[in-house]
C-alpha atoms as one frame of an Amber mdcrd trajectory, in Angstrom:
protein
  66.723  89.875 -88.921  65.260  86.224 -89.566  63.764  84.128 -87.164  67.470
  82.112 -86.696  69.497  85.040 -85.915  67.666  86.772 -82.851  70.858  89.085
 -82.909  72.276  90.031 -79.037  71.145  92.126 -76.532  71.633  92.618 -72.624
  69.269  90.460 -71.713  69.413  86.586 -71.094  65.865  84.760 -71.534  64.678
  81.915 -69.779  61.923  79.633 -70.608  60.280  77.340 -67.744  59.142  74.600
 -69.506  57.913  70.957 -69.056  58.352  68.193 -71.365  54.811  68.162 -73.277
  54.208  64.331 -72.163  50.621  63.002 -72.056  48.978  63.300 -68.843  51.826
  65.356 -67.384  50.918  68.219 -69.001  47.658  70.888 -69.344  45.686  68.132
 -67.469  42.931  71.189 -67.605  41.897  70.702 -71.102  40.947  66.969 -70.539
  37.922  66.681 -70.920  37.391  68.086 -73.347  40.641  66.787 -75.070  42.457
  63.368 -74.307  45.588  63.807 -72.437  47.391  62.890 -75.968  45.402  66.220
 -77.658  46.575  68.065 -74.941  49.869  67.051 -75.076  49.947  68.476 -78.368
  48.197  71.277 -77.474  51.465  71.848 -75.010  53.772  71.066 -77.892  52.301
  73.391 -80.130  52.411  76.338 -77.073  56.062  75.468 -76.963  57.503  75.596
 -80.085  55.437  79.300 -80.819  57.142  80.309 -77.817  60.405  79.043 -78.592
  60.797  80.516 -81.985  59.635  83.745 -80.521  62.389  83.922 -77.891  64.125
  82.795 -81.154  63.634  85.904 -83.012  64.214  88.098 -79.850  67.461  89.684
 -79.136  69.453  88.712 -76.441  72.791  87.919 -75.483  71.559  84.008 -73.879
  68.377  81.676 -74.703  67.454  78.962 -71.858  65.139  76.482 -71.227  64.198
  75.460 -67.717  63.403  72.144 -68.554  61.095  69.466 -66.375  61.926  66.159
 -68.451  63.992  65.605 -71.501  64.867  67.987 -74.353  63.379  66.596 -77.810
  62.732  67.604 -81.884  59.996  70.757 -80.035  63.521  72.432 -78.985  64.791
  74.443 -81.778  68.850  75.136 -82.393  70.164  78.409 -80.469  69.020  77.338
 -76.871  70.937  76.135 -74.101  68.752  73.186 -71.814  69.327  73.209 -67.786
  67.029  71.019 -65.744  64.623  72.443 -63.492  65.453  71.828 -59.570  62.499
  70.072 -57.326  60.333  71.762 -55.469  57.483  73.702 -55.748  56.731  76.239
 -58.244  58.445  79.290 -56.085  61.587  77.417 -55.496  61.719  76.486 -58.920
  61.622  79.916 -60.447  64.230  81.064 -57.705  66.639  78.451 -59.492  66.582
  79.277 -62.799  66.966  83.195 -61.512  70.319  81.804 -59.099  71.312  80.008
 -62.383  71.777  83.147 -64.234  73.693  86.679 -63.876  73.059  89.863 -65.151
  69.438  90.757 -66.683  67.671  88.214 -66.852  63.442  87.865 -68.258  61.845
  84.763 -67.537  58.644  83.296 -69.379  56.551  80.330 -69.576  55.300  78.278
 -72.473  51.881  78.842 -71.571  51.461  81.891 -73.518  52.272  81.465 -77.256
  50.395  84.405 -78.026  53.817  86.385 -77.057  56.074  88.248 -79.987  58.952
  90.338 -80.233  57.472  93.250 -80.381  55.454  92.603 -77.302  58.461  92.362
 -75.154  60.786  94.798 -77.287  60.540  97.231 -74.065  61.937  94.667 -71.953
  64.635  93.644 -74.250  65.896  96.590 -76.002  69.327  98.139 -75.036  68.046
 100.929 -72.923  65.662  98.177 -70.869  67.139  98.508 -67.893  67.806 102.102
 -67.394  66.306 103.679 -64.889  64.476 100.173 -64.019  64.635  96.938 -61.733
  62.381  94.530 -62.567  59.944  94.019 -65.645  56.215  92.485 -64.574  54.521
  90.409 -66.932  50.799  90.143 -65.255  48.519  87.341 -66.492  44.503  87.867
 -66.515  44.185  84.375 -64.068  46.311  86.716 -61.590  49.446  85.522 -61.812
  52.306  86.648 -63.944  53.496  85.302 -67.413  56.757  87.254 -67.407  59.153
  88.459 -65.159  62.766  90.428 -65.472  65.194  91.119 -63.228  68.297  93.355
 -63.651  70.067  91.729 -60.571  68.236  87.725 -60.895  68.008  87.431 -56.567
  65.929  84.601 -56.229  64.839  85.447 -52.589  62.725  87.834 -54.358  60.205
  84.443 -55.538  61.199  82.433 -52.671  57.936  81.970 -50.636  55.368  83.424
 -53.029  52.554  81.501 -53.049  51.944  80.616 -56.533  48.759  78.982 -58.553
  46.363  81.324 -56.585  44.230  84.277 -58.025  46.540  86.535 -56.392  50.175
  85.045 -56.870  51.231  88.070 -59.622  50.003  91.065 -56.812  52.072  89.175
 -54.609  55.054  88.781 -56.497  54.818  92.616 -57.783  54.277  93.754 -53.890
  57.722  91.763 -53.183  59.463  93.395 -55.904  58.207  96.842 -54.281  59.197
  95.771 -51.116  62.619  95.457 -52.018  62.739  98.485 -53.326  62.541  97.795
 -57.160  62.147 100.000 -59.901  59.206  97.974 -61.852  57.587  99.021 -65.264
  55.016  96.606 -66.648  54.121  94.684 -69.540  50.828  94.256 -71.051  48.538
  91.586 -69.296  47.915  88.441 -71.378  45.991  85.585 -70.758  47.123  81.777
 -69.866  46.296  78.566 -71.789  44.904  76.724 -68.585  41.252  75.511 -69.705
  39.416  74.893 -72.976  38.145  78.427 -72.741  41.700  80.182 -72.398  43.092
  77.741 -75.777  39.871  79.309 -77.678  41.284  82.888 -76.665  44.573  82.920
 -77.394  44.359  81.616 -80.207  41.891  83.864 -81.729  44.489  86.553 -80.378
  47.828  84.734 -82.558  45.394  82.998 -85.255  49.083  82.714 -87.288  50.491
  80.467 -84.772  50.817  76.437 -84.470  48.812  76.736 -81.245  45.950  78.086
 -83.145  46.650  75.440 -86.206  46.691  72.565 -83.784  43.696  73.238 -81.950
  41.549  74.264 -84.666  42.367  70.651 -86.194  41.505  69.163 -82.470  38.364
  71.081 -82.535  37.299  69.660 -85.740  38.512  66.197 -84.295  36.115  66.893
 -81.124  33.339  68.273 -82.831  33.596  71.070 -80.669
């Protein structure tokens, strides 16, 4: 299967995005980097998780978008603008915008591959299961699935805080969800988390860019 024929599966994807504009995006990498190096930095986190959720089967591909679509968004995706509000009520939109299975990520881990989230998104994903829950290190979550996409379940959740992704999982509970896990990755937030994950996908444009900022920096 090549990277431009992810083939089908049950599951739609969704990616929450934001348009990787300087000083609008990872504003916690400057200093060290200038709000144009970590604009590219975003880019870079982007299009490594775009062409994963390229190569991944399923039977949708979607990008939440915050700003306009540009050359970063590869063929095979369908672009829906992200509703205002805060973080919650924009997650709970792009859930009420879909039907059936749904996974949702963020472009702030391009460390992800098929094969990571093959559990989630092979044809026996749902059986016997509810919800998938992606937790990140930073304690919050870098994935989450749905088999019905309610978004009362995120409405209200108080995100950005060290304990947003035991909060979201305790919802799902509370509801009465079936939830199976995925493994915990970490989040490019800070100068510390870039060095990380990219050690952890060295393969990656993430990890090309920033080792060519690095040398820029003289870090």
């Amino acid at each position: 299967m090549s990277p431009s024929d992810g083939g089908t599966g049950p599951t739609a994807l969704l990616v929450i995005a934001k348009e990787p504009v300087p000083g609008r995006v990872k504003t916690r990498l400057t200093p060290p980097y200038t709000p144009h190096q970590a604009a590219e930095l975003a880019r870079a986190a982007l299009h490594d998780t775009l062409w994963a959720v390229r190569a991944m089967p399923a039977r949708r591909r979607v990008v939440v978008l915050d700003g306009r679509p540009g050359t970063w968004l590869p063929d095979g995706f369908e672009v829906r603008p992200q509703c205002a509000g805060g973080l919650d009520e924009r997650l709970a939109a792009a859930f009420a915008g879909s039907r059936g299975p749904t996974l949702l990520l963020g472009m702030d881990t391009p460390q992800i591959t098929p094969r990571l989230l093959a559990p989630a998104l092979e044809s026996a994903a749902w059986r016997d299961c509810d919800a998938w829950f992606g937790p990140a290190e930073d304690g919050g979550f870098w994935a989450l699935g749905l088999a019905d996409p309610d978004p009362r379940l995120l409405r209200g959740v108080p995100m950005s805080t060290p304990h947003t992704g035991a909060t979201q999982r305790a919802r799902l509970l509370a509801a009465g969800l079936r939830v199976r896990d995925l493994p915990p990755l970490r989040d490019v937030d800070t100068a510390a988390d870039a060095d990380a994950v990219a050690a952890a996908a060295p393969g990656g444009r993430f990890a090309a860019t920033l080792a060519r900022l690095t040398a820029v920096a003289g870090r």
